[in-house]
Kinemage of the C-alpha trace (Angstrom):
@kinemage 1
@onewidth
@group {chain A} dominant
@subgroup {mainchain}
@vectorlist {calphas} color= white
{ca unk a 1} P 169.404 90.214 196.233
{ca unk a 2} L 170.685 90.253 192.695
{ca unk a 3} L 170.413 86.415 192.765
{ca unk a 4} L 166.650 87.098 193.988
{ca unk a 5} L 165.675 89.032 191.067
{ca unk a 6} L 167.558 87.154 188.814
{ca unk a 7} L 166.204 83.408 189.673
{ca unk a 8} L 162.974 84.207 189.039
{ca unk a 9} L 164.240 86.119 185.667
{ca unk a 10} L 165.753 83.576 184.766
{ca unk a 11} L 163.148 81.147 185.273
{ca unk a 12} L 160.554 83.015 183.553
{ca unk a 13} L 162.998 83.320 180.674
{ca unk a 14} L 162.998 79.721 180.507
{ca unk a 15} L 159.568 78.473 181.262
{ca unk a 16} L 157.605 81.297 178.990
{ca unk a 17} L 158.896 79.780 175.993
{ca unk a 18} L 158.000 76.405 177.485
{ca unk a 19} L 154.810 77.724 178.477
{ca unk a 20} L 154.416 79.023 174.872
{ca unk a 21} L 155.703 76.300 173.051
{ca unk a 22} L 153.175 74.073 175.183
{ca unk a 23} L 150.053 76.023 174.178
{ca unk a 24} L 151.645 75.941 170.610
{ca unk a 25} L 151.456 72.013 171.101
{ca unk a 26} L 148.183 72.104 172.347
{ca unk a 27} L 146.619 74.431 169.423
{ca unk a 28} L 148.797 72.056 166.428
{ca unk a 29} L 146.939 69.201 168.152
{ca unk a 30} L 143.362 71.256 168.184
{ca unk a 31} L 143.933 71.691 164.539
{ca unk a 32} L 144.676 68.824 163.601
{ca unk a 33} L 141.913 66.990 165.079
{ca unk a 34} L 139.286 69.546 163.344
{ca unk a 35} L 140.997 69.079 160.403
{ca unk a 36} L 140.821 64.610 161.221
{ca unk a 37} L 137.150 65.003 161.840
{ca unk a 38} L 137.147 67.574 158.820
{ca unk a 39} L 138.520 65.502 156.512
{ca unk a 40} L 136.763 61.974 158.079
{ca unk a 41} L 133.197 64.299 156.842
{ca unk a 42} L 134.074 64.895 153.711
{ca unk a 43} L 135.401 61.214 153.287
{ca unk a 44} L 132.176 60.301 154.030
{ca unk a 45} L 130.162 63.057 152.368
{ca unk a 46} L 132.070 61.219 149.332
{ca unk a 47} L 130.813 58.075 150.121
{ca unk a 48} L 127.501 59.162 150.659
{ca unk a 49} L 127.796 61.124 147.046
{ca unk a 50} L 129.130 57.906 145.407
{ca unk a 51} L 126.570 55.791 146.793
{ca unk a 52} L 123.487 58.180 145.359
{ca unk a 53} L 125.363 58.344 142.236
{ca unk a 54} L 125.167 54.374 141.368
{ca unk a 55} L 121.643 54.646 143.015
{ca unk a 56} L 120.485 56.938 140.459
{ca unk a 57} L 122.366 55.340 137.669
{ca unk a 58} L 121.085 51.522 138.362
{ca unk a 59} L 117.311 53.350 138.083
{ca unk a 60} L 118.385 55.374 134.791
{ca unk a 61} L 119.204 52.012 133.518
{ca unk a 62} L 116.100 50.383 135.021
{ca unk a 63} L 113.820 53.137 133.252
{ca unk a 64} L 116.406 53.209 130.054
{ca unk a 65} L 115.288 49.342 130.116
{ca unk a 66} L 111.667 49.671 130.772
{ca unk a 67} L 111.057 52.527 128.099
{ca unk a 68} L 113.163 50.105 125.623
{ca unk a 69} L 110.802 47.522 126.329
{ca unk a 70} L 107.652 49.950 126.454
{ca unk a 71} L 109.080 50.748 122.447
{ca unk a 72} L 109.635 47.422 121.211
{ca unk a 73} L 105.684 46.568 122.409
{ca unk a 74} L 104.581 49.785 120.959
{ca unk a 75} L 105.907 49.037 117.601
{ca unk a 76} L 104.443 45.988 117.553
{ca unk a 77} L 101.424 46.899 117.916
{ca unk a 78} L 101.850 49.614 115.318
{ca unk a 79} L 103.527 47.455 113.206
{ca unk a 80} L 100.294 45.416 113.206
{ca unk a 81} L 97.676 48.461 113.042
{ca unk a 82} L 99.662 49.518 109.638
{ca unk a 83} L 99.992 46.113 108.587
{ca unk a 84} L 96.008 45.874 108.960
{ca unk a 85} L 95.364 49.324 107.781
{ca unk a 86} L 97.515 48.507 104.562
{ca unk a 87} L 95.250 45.469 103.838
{ca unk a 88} L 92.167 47.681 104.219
{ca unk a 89} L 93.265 50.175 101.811
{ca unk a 90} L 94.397 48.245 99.377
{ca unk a 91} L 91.827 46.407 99.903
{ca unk a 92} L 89.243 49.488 99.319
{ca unk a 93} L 91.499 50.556 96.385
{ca unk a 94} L 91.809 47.194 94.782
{ca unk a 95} L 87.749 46.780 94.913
{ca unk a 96} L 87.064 50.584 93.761
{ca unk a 97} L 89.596 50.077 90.339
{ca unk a 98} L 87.860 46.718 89.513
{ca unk a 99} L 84.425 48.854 90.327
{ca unk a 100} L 86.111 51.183 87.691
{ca unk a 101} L 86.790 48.519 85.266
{ca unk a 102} L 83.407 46.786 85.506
{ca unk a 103} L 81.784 49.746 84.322
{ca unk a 104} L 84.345 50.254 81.449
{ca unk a 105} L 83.628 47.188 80.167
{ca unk a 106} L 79.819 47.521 80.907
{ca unk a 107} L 80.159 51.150 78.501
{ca unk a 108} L 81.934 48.767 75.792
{ca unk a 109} L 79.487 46.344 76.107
{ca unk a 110} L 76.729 48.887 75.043
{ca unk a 111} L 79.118 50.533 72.628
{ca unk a 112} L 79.953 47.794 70.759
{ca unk a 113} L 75.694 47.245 70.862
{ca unk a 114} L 75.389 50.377 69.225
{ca unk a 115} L 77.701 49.860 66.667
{ca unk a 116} L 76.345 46.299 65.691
{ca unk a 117} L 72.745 47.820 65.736
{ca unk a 118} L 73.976 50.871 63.182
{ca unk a 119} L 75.143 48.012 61.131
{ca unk a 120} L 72.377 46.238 61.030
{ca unk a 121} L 70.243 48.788 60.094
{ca unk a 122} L 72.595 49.512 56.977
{ca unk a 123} L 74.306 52.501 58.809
{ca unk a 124} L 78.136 52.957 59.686
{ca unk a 125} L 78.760 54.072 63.215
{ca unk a 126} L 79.509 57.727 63.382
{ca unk a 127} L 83.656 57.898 63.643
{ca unk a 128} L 83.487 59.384 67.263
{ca unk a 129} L 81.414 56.207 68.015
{ca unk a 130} L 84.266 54.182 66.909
{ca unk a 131} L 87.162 56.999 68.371
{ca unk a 132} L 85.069 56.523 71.755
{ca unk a 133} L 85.377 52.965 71.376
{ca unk a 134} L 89.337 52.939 70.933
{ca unk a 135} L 90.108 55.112 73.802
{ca unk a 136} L 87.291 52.877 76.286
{ca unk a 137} L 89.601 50.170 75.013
{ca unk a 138} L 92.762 51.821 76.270
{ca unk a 139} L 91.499 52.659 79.916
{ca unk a 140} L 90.398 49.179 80.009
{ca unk a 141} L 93.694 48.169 79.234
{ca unk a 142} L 95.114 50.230 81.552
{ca unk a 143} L 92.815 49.471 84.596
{ca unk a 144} L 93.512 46.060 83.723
{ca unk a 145} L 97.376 46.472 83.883
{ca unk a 146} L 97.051 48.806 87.012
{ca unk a 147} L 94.428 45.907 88.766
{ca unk a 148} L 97.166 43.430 87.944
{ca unk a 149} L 100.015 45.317 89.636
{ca unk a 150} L 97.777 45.950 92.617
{ca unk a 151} L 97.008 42.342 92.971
{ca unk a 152} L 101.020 41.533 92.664
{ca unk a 153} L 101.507 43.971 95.221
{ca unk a 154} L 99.103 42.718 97.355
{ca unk a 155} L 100.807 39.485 97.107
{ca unk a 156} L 104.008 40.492 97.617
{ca unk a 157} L 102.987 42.640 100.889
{ca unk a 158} L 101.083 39.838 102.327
{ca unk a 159} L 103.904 37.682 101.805
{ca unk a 160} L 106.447 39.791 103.960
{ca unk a 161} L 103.583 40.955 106.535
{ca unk a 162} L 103.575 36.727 106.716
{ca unk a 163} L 107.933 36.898 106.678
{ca unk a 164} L 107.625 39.568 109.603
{ca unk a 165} L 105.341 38.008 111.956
């Protein structure tokens, strides 16, 4: 009877750690294929990441490209409008001094008149006649000197407006 109770005992002994160590088995294995197919997602989620990533960047650089282009064209243009809006003004300001001038020289003109009519009526001009005269002569100078530097700079802009194009 002993041998009854202690077969069975005995076997128990034996196959519950079996048993156990079985379902231990069984669990590792569970785990380790979640953590496979776990691991197999993220590997792909990588992938997936990478792929967007040079996606994105290849259309930065497309658009990086494009706007580069976009400003090269736009100062062009620009380039031109100023270069045409230069020539205008100077243009405008070149024709208003030598408006300026002319009408120096016209007040000389009748200045010098005056004083040869005074003198041929036996008078001398009155001495702010003649202090008139002197500084009329000075603008005149002046406009002429500032007309001149105008017209080289005219020259010399037109030249590298020509160099640029």
């Amino acid at each position: 009877m002993a041998l009854i109770v202690a077969v069975p005992a005995m076997i128990a002994s034996v196959a519950g750690p079996l048993l156990l160590a079985r379902q231990v088995g069984r669990r590792q294995d569970k785990i380790a294929a979640q953590l496979k197919a776990d691991n197999k997602r993220v590997a792909d989620q990588a992938a997936e990441a990478a792929r967007l990533l040079v996606e994105r960047q290849d259309a930065a650089d497309a658009q990086r490209a494009l706007a580069a282009e976009l400003l090269v064209s736009a100062n062009e243009r620009l380039g031109g409008k100023l270069d045409v809006i230069h020539t205008l003004v100077n243009s405008n300001m070149t024709e208003a001094l030598q408006g300026q001038l002319d009408r120096t020289d016209e007040v000389l003109v009748m200045l010098r008149a005056i004083v040869e009519l005074d003198r041929t009526a036996g008078r001398e001009p009155s001495s702010a006649t003649l202090a008139y005269i002197e500084s009329t002569e000075r603008k005149a100078t002046e406009l002429r000197a500032a007309q001149n530097d105008r017209l080289l700079q005219a020259r010399v802009a037109d030249a590298q407006i020509v160099r640029h194009a």
